[in-house]
C-alpha positions as CSV (number, residue, x, y, z in Angstrom):
1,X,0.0,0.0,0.0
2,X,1.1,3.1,-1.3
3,X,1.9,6.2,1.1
4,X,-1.1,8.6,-0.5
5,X,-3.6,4.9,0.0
6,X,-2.1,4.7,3.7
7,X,-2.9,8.4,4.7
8,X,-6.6,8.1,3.0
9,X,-7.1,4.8,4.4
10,X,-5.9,6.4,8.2
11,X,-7.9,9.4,7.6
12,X,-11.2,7.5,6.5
13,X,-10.9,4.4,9.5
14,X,-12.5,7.3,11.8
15,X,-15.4,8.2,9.8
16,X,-19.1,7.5,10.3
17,X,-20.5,7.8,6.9
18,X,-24.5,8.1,7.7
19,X,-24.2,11.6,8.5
20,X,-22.5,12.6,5.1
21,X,-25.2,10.2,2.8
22,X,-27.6,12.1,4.5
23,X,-26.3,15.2,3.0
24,X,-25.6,13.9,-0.3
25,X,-29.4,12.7,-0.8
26,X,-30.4,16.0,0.2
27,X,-28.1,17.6,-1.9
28,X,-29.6,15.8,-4.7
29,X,-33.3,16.5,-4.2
30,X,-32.3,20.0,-4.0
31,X,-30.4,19.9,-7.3
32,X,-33.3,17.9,-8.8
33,X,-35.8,20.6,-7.7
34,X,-34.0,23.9,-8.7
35,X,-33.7,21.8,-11.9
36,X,-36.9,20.9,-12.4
37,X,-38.4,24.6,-12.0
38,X,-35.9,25.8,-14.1
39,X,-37.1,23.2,-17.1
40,X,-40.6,23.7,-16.2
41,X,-40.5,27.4,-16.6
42,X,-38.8,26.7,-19.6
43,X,-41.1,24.5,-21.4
44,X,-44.0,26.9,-20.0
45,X,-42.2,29.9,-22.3
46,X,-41.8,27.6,-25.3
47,X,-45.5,26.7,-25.1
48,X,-46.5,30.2,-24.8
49,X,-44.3,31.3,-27.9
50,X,-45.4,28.6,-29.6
51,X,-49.4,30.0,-29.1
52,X,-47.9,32.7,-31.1
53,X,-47.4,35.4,-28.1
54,X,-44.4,36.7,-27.0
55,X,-42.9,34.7,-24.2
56,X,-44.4,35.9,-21.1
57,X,-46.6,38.1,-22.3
58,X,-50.5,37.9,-23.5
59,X,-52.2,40.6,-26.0
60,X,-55.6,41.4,-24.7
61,X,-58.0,43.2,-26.5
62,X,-60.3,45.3,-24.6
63,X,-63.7,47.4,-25.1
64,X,-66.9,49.4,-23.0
65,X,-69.6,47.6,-22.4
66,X,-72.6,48.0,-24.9
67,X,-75.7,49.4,-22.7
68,X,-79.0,51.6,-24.1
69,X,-77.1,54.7,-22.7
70,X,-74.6,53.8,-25.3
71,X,-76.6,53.2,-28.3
72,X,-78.1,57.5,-27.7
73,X,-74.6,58.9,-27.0
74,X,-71.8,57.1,-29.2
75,X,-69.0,58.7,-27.6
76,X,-69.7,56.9,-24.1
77,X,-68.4,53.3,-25.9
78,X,-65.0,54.9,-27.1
79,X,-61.9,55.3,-25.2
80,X,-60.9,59.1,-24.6
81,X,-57.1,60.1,-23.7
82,X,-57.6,59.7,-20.4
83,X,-58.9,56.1,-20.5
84,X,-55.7,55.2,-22.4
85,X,-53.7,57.3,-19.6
86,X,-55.5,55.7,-16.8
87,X,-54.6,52.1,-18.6
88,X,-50.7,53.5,-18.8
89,X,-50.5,55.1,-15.1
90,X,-51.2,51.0,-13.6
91,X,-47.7,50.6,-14.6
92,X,-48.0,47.1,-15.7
93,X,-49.0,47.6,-19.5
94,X,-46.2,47.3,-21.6
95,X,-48.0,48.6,-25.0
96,X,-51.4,50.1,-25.7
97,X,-52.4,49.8,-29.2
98,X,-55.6,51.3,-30.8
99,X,-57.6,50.1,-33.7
100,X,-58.9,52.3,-36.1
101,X,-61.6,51.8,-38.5
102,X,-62.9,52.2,-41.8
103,X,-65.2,55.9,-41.6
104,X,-66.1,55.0,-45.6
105,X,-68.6,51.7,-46.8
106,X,-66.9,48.8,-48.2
107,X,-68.1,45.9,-50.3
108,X,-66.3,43.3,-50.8
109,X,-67.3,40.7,-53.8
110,X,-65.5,37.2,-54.7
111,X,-66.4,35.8,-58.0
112,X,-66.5,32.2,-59.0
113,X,-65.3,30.5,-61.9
114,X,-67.9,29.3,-64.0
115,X,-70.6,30.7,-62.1
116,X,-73.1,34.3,-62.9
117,X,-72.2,36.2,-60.0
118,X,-69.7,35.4,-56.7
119,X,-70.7,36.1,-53.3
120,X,-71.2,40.0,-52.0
121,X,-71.3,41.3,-49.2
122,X,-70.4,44.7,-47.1
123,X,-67.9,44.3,-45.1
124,X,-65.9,46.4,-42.1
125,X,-62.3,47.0,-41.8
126,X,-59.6,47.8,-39.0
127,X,-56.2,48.5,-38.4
128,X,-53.3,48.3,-35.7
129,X,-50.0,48.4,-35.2
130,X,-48.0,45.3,-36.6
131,X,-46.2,44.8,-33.5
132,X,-50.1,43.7,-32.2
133,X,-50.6,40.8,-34.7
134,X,-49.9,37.2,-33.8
135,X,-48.3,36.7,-37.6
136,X,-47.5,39.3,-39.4
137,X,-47.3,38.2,-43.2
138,X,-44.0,39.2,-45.4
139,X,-46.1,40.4,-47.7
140,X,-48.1,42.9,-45.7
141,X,-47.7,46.1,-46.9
142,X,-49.2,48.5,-48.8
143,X,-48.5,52.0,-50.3
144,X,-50.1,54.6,-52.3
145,X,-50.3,53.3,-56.0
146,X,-51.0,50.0,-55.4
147,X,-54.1,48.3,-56.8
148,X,-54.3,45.2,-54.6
149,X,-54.8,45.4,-50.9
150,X,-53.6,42.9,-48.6
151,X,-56.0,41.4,-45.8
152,X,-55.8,39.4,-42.7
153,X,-58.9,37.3,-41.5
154,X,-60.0,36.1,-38.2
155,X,-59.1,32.1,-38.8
156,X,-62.9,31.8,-37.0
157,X,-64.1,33.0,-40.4
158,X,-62.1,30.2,-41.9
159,X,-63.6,27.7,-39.7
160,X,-67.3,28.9,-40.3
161,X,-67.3,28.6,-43.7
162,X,-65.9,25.1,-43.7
163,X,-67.5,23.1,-40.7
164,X,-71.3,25.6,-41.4
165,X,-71.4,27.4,-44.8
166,X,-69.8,24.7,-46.9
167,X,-71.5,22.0,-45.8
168,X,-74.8,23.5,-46.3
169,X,-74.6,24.5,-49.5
170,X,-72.3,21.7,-50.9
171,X,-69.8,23.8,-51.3
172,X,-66.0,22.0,-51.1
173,X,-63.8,23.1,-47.9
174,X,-60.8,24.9,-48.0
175,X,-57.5,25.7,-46.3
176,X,-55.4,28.6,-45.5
177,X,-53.2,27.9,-48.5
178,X,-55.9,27.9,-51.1
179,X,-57.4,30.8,-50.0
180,X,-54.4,33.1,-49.8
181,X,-54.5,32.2,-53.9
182,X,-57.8,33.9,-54.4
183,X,-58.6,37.6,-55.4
184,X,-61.7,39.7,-55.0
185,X,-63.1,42.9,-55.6
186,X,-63.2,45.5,-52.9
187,X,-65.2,48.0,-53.8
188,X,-64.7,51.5,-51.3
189,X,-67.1,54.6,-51.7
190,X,-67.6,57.6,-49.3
191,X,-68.3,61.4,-49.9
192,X,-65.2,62.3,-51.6
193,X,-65.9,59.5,-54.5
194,X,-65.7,55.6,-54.9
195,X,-62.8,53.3,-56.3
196,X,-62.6,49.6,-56.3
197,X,-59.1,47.8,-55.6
198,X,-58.7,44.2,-55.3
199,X,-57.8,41.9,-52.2
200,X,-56.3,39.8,-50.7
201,X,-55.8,37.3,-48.5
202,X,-52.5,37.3,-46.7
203,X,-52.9,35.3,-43.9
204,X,-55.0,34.5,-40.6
205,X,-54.8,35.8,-37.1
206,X,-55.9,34.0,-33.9
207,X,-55.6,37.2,-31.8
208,X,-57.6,39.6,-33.7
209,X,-61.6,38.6,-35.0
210,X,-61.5,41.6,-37.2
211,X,-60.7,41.7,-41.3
212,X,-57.2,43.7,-40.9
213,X,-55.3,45.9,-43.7
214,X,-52.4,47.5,-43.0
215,X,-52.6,50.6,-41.4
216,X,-50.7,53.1,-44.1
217,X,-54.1,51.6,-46.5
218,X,-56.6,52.6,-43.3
219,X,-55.4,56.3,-43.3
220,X,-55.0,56.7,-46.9
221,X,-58.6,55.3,-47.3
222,X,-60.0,57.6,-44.8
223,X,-58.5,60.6,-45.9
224,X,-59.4,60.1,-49.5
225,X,-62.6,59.0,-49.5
226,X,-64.2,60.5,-46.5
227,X,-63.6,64.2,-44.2
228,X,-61.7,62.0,-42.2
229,X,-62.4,63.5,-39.0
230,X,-60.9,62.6,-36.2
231,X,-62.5,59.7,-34.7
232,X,-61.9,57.8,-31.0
233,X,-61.4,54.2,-31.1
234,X,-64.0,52.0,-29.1
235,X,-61.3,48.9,-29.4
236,X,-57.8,48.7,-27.5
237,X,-55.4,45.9,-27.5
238,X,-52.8,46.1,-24.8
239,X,-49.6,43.6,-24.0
240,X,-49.1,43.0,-20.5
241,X,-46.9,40.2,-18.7
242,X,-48.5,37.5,-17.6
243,X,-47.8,38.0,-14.3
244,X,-49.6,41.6,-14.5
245,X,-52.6,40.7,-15.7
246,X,-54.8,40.5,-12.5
247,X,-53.9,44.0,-12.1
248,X,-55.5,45.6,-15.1
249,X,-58.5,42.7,-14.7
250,X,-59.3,44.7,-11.5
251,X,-59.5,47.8,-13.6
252,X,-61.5,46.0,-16.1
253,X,-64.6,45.5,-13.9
254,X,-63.8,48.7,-11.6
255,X,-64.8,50.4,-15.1
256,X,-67.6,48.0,-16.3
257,X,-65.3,47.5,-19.7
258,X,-65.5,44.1,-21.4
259,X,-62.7,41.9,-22.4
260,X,-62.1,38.3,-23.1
261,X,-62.2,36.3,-20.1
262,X,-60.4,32.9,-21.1
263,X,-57.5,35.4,-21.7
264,X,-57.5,36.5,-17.8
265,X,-58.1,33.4,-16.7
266,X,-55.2,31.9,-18.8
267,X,-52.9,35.0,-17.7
268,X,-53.9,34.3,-13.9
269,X,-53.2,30.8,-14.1
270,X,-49.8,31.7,-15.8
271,X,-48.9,34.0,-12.5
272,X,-49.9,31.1,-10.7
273,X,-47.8,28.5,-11.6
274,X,-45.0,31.4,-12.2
275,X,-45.6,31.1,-8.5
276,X,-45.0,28.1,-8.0
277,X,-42.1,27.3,-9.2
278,X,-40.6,30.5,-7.6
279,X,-41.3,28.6,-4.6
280,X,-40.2,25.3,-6.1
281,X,-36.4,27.3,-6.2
282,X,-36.5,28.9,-3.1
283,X,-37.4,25.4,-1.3
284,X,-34.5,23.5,-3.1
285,X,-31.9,26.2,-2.7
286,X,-33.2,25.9,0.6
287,X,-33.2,21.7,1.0
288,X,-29.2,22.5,-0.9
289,X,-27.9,25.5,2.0
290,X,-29.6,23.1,4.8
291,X,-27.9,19.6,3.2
292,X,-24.3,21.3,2.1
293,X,-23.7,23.2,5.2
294,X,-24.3,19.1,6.7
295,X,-21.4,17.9,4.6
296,X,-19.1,21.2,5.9
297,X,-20.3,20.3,9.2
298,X,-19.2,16.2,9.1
299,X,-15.7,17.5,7.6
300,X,-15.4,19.7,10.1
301,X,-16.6,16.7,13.0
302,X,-15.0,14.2,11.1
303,X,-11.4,16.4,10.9
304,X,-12.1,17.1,15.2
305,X,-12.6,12.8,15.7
306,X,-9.6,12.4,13.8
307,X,-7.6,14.7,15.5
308,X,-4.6,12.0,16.5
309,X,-4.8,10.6,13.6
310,X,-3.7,13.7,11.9
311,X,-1.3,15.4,14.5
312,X,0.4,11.7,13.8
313,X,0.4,12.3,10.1
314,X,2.0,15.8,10.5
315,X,4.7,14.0,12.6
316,X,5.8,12.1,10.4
317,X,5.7,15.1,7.8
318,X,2.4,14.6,5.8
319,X,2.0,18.4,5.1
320,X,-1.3,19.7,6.9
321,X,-2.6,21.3,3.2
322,X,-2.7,17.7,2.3
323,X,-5.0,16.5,4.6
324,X,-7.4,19.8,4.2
325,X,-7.0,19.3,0.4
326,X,-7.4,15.7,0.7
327,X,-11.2,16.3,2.3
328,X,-11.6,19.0,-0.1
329,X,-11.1,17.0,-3.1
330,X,-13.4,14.4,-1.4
331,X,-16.3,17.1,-1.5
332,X,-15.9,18.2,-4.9
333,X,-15.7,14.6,-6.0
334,X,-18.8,14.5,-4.4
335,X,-20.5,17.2,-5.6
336,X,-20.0,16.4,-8.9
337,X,-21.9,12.9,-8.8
338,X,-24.4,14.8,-7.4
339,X,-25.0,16.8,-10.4
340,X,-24.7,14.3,-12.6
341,X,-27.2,12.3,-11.0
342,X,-29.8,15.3,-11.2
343,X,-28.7,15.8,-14.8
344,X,-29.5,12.2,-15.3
345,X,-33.0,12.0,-13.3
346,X,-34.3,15.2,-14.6
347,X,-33.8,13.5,-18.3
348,X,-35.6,10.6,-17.0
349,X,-38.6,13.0,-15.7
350,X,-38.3,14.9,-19.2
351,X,-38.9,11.6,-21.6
352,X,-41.9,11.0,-19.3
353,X,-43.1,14.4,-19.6
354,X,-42.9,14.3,-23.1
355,X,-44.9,11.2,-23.4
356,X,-47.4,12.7,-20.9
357,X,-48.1,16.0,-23.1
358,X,-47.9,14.2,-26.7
359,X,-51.1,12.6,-25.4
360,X,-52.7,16.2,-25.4
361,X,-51.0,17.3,-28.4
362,X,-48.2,19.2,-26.7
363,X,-44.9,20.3,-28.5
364,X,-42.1,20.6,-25.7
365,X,-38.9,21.3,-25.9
366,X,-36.8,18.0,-27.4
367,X,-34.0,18.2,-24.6
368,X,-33.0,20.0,-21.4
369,X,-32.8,23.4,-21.7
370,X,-29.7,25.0,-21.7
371,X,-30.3,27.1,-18.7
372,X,-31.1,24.2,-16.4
373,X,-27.7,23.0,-16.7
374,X,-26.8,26.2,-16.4
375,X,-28.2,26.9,-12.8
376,X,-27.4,23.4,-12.0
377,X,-23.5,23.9,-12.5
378,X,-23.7,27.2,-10.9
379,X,-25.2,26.2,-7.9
380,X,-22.6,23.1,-7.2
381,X,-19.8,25.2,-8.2
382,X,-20.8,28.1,-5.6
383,X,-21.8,25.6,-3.6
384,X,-17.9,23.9,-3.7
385,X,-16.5,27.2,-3.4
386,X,-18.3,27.6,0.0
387,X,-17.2,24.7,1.1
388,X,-13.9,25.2,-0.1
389,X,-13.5,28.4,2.1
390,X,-15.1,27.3,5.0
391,X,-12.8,24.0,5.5
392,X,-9.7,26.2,3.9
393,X,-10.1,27.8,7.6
394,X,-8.9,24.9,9.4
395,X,-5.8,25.0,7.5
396,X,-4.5,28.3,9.3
C-alpha cells in the first residue's frame, strides 16, 4: 500500500459515513428541484411562444360595455385620452395599441369560376400596429399606387365557412393555402368619390376577430374617400406580462369594460404557476444551503474525531494542506456525482413528460434546456467554493 492509500485509508478508518449520505441525498433532491423549475418554466415559455405570443406576455383586447345609454350617446363606448392614460398610469401595460376603423362603406365581392355572379357582401375593416398581430405576413404592406390590398382574417371565419357554410350548401372546404391564392373585388365609396381595388388574403390571425389591412391603407382610405375627421377608437389591444394581468382585470370591472375572459383566466393561471415554481427554487436552494452546510459540518466533526490521527500524520511530515485538500477533493468529488445524478433524473422525468403531453397534443422542448444545466452547474460550483472556504479555515 502506497503512502497517499495509507494516509486516505488512516484518515477514512475514523469516519461515520451516515451523516455525510444524509447530506448527499439532500443535496440531490435539492439539485433535482432547482432543476426541475428551471425546465418547467422553460417549457412553459416555449409553449406560450409557440401559441404565437411573446414569451411571457398575453395581448388582450379590450372594449366598453354596450348598454342603451350607449346606443343615444356614441362617444360613451370609445376610449378618450384619459382612458388610455389611466390604462398607462397601472404601470404594468407594456403597449397600448388602438384600432382604427374604416369611416367610408366597403363591399367586398369574390367571383367564381364558372358561375353568374360570386358572393357580396359589405364588409368592415380595421387597423393596428403590426407589433399587435400574432403573424405578421412578409407580404403585408401597402403604399399609395398600389391596386391590390392585402387582408388578414379572423381564422374563426375560416372555420365557419368550412364546418357551417360549406357543408350546407355543398360547397368543397378549403384551407389557409388555397385561400391566400384567391382575389376579390373590394369596392370602397364615401363622400369624396368611390374606387374599387382588389384583395387579398395574406394570412390569418388567432388574436384579432377583425378583417385587418395595413394601417398606411386605413389612413390613406380615410383621408381620400371621407372628411376623415378625427374619430376615437371603441377597441384597444394592450400587451401586459403574464404576471400583471390581475392588475389591469381589476381595472376592467372597476370600469364596467368588457374583455375576453379565457384570456385572464389563462394570464392568472400563468402567474400562478409562475408562482410556484418561484417557490419550487427557493425550497431547493433551501433543502441544498440546509444539506451542504451538513457535509461542511461532518468535515469539520469528522477532521475534530480524527484529531490523532492527523497530528500523527504531521509528525511524520504529511503536510497539513494535504490532509485539508485531501477532504476538499473528497467534497468536490462529491459534488459532482451529485450533479450528474440530477442531470440524469431530470432526463428521466423529461422523456416521461414528453410522453405525458404528446397525449394532449403538446410540443415541448426535445431536450433539457440550456439554462437548467446552467443553474445546475452554478449552484454546485458556488456551492464547492463555500465549502472550499469554510474547511480552507482549518488550515490556518
Amino acid at each position: 500500500m502506497g503512502p497517499r492509500k495509507s494516509i486516505t485509508f488512516l484518515l477514512r478508518k475514523t469516519q461515520s459515513p451516515l451523516q455525510l449520505i444524509a447530506g448527499i441525498f439532500g443535496s440531490f433532491v435539492g439539485i433535482f428541484i432547482v432543476g426541475l423549475a428551471v425546465q418547467l418554466y422553460a417549457e412553459y415559455t416555449h409553449l406560450i411562444s409557440n401559441q404565437g405570443n411573446v414569451a411571457g406576455y398575453q395581448f388582450i383586447i379590450i372594449n366598453k360595455k354596450v348598454s342603451a345609454l350607449n346606443t343615444l350617446k356614441r362617444d360613451i363606448s370609445q376610449f378618450s385620452s384619459e382612458d388610455l392614460d389611466r390604462i398607462r398610469d397601472l404601470g404594468v401595460v407594456e403597449d397600448i395599441g388602438v384600432f382604427k376603423s374604416n369611416q367610408f362603406s366597403v363591399e367586398g365581392i369574390l367571383q367564381i369560376p364558372g358561375q353568374n355572379g360570386g358572393f357580396g357582401s359589405e364588409m368592415f375593416l380595421e387597423s393596428v400596429e403590426d407589433q399587435f398581430i400574432d403573424q405578421t405576413p412578409e407580404d403585408w404592406n401597402w403604399k399609395i399606387g398600389d391596386e391590390t390590398v392585402p387582408l388578414i382574417l379572423p381564422t374563426d371565419f375560416l372555420n365557419l365557412y368550412n364546418f357551417n357554410f360549406a357543408p350546407s350548401r355543398g360547397l368543397p372546404v378549403l384551407s389557409q393555402k388555397t385561400t391566400k391564392l384567391a382575389r376579390f373585388s373590394i369596392s370602397i365609396s364615401g363622400e369624396k368619390g368611390q374606387e374599387t381595388f382588389v384583395g387579398r388574403i395574406a394570412g390569418y390571425s388567432s388574436r384579432i376577430n377583425s378583417i385587418l389591412v395595413p394601417l398606411s391603407f386605413m389612413e390613406f382610405a380615410n383621408e381620400k374617400f371621407t372628411a376623415n375627421t378625427p374619430q376615437k377608437s371603441g377597441k384597444i389591444i394592450v400587451s401586459i406580462k403574464d404576471d400583471k394581468i390581475a392588475t389591469l382585470y381589476k381595472l376592467i370591472k372597476e370600469l364596467d369594460w368588457e374583455t375576453n375572459e379565457d384570456k385572464l383566466r389563462s394570464g392568472k393561471f400563468a402567474a400562478i404557476l409562475e408562482l410556484l415554481i418561484s417557490i419550487m427554487v427557493l425550497v431547493g436552494l433551501l433543502i441544498v444551503a440546509v444539506s451542504f452546510s451538513s457535509t461542511i459540518l461532518y468535515v469539520i466533526l469528522a477532521i475534530n474525531k480524527s484529531r490523532y490521527e492527523i497530528d500523527t500524520l504531521m509528525l511524520i511530515g504529511v503536510p497539513r494542506t494535504f490532509i485539508v485538500r485531501w477532504y476538499i477533493g473528497n467534497l468536490g468529488t462529491i459534488n459532482a456525482f451529485i450533479g450528474i445524478g440530477a442531470g440524469i433524473a431530470l432526463i428521466l422525468f423529461k422523456n416521461k413528460l414528453d410522453e405525458f403531453a404528446a397525449g394532449y397534443s403538446y410540443q415541448l422542448l426535445e431536450k433539457l434546456h440550456f439554462t437548467t444545466y446552467l443553474i445546475i452547474c452554478s449552484t454546485l460550483l458556488f456551492i464547492t467554493l463555500i465549502q472550499y472556504l469554510r474547511i480552507r479555515k482549518l488550515d490556518r
